[in-house]
C-alpha positions as CSV (number, residue, x, y, z in Angstrom):
1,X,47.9,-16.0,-21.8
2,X,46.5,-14.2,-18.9
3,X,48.3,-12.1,-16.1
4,X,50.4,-13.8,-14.3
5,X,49.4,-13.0,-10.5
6,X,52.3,-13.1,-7.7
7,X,51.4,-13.5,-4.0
8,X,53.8,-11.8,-2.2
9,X,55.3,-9.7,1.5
10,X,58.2,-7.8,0.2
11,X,59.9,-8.0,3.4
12,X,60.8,-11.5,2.1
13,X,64.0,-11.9,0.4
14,X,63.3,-14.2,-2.0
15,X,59.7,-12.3,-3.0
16,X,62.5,-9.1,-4.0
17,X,64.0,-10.9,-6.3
18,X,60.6,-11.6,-8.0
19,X,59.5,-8.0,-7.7
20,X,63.2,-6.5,-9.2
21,X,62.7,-8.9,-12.2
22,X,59.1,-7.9,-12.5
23,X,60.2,-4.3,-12.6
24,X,63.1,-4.9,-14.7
25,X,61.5,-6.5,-17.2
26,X,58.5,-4.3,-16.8
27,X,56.1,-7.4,-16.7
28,X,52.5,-7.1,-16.0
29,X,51.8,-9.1,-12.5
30,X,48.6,-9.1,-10.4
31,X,50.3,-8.7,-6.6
32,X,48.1,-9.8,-4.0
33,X,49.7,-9.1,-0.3
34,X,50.2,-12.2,2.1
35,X,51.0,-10.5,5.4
36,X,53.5,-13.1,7.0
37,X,53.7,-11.0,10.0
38,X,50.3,-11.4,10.5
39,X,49.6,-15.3,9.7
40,X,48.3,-14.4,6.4
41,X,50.3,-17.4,5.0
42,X,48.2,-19.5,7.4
43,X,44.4,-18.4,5.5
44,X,42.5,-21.4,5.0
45,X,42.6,-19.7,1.0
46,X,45.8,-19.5,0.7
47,X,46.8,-23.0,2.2
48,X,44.2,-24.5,-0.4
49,X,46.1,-22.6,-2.9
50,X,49.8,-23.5,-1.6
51,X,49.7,-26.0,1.3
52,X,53.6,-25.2,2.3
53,X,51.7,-21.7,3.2
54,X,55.4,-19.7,1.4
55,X,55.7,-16.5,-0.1
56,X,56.6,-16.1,-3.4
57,X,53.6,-17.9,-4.8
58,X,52.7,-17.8,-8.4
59,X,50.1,-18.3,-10.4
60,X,50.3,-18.3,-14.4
61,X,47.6,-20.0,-16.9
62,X,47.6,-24.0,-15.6
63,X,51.0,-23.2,-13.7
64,X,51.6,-22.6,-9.6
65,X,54.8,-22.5,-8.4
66,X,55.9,-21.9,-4.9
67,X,59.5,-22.1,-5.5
68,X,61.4,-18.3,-6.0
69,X,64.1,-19.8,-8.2
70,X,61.3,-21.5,-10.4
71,X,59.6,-18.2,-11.0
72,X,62.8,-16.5,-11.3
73,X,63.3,-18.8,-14.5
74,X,59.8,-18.9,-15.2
75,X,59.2,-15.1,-15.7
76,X,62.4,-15.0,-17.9
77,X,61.2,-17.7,-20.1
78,X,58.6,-16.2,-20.7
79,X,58.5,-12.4,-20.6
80,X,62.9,-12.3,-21.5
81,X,62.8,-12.2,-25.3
82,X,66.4,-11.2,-25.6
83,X,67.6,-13.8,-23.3
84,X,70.2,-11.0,-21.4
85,X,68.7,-12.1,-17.7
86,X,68.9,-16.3,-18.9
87,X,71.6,-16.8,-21.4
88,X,70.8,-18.5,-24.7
89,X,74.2,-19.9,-24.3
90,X,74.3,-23.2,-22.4
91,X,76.9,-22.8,-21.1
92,X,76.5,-19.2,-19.6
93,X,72.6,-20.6,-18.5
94,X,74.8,-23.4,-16.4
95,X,77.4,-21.2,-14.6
96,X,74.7,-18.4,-13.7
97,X,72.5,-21.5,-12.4
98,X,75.4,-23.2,-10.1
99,X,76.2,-19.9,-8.5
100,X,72.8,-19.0,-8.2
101,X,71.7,-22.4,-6.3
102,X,75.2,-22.3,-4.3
103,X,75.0,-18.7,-2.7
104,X,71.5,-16.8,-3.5
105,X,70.0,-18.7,-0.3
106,X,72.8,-18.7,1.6
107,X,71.5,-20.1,5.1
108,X,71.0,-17.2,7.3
109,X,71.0,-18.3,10.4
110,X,73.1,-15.2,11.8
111,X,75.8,-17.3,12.4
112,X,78.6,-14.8,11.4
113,X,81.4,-17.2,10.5
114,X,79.2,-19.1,8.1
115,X,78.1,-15.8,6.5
116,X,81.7,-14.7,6.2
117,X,82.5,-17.5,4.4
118,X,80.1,-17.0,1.8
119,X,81.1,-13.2,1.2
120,X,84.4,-15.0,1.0
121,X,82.9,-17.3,-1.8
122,X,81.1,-14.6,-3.4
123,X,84.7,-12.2,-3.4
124,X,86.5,-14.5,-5.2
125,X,83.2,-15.6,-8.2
126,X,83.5,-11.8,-8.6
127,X,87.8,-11.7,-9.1
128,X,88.0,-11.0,-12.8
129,X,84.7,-10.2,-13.8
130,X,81.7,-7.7,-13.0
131,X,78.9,-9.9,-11.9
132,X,78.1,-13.1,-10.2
133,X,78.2,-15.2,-13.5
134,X,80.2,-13.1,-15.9
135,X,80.5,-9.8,-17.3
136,X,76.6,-9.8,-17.7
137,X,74.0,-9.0,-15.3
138,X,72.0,-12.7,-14.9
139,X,69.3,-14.1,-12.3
140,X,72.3,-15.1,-9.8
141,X,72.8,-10.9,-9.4
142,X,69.1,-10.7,-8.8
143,X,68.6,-13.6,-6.6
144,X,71.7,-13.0,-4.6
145,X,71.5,-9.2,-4.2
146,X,68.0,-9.4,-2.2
147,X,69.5,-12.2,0.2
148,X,72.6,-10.4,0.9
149,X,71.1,-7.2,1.6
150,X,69.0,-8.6,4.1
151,X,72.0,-10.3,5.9
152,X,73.9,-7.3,5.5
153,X,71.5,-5.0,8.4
154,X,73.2,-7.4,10.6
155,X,76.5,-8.4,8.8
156,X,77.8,-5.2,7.0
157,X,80.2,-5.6,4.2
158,X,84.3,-4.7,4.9
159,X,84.9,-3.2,2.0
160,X,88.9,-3.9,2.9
161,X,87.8,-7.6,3.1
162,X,85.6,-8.1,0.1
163,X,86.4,-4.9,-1.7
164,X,84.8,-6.7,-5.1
165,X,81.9,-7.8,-3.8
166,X,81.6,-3.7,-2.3
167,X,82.2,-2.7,-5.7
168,X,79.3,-5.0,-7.2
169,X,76.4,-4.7,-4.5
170,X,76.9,-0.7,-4.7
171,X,76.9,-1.3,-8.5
172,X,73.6,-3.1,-8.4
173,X,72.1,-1.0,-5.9
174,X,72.4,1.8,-8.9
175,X,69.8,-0.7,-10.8
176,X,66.0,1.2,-11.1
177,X,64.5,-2.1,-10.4
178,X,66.9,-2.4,-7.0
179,X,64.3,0.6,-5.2
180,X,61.8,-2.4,-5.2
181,X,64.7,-4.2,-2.7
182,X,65.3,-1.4,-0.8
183,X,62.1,-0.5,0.3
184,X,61.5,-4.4,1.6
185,X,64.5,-4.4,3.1
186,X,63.5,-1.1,4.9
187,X,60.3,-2.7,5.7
188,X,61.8,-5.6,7.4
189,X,64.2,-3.9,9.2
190,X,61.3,-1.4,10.4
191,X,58.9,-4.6,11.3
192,X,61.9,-6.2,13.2
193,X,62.8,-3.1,15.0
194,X,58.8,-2.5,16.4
195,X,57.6,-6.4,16.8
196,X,61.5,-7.9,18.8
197,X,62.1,-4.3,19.9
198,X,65.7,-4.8,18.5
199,X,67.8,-1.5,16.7
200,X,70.1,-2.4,14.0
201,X,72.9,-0.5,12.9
202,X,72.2,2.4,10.4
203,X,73.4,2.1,7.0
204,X,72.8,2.1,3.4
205,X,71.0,-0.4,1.8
C-alpha cells in the first residue's frame, strides 16, 4: 500500500478535519499545498487530477476522492484498527453518520438566524451525552468542530444559550490533534483580515 498523499490549504474547513484525523491517528500522509487564495485549485495539474478543482483531494493506491466526508471514512477504514473514531457497532456507525451529514457542513452563508438554529440543533444532540454521537469521540466531533470554529470568528458561542455545546467545543479544543484546526483557522482569519481588509472580533479558537 503506498502513502496516501492529501492535497490540501488548511484555511479550509473541511481540509481540518482531514489534517486532525491525520494527526490523531498519527497516519503517514504526503501533503502537497493547493493555494486557494491564489488559484492554485485552477492549475491545469491539478484540474486533470480533480476537475471540480476542491480541496481536500486524496489520492490512495487506485483511489481519488474529492469528497471530505469520504476521506474522513476512508482514512478510518483504513488506518482505525480499533474502530474508536467509526464504530464497529452499526448502529453507533449510523447515528455518528446522520449527525455528521445533517450539521458538519452546515451552510455558512453568514446568515445568523440559520446559523443559530443549528447551534440550537447541535445544543440539544449534545443534552445527555458528551459528544456529537454518544459518549465517544467519533468523525461527527471531527468534522463538525472545524466547521464551527470557522463560523464561530463571526458567530461566537453564548455560552448562556448553548451552554452544552460551550462545554464540548472547549472540550475538543483540549484534543492534541485540535492545534492542526487552530492554526487554519488563524490562517483564515489572518488571510481574510489582509485580502477584504475586514477585523473580526478577538477570541479564542
Amino acid at each position: 500500500m503506498t502513502i496516501p498523499i492529501l492535497y490540501y490549504d488548511d484555511r479550509s474547513p473541511p481540509v481540518r478535519s482531514c489534517l486532525m484525523l491525520i494527526k490523531m491517528l498519527n497516519i503517514n500522509v504526503e501533503l502537497r499545498f493547493v493555494d486557494l487564495f491564489k488559484g492554485g485549485q485552477f492549475e491545469k495539474d491539478f484540474l486533470a487530477l480533480n476537475p471540480q478543482h476542491s480541496v481536500p483531494t486524496l489520492v490512495h493506491d487506485e483511489l481519488l476522492l474529492t469528497d471530505s466526508h469520504v476521506i474522513l471514512i476512508h482514512l478510518v477504514e483504513q488506518f482505525d484498527a480499533q474502530g474508536t473514531l467509526w464504530p464497529r457497532d452499526y448502529a453507533a456507525r449510523m447515528k455518528s453518520e446522520i449527525v455528521r451529514k445533517q450539521y458538519a457542513n452546515v451552510d455558512v452563508a453568514y446568515h445568523e438566524r440559520k446559523l443559530c438554529e443549528a447551534y440550537d440543533i447541535m445544543e440539544q444532540y449534545l443534552d445527555g451525552q458528551t459528544h456529537m454521537a454518544g459518549d465517544q469521540l467519533t468523525l461527527a466531533d471531527i468534522s463538525i468542530v472545524s466547521t464551527l470554529s470557522t463560523v464561530h470568528l463571526m458567530f461566537p458561542l453564548a455560552a448562556a444559550r448553548w451552554p452544552q455545546l460551550q462545554r464540548w467545543f472547549a472540550a475538543m479544543q483540549q484534543l492534541d490533534a485540535y492545534e492542526v484546526n487552530r492554526l487554519g483557522v488563524e490562517k483564515l482569519r489572518n488571510i481574510v483580515e489582509e485580502l477584504g481588509k475586514f477585523q473580526f472580533p478577538k477570541r479564542q479558537l
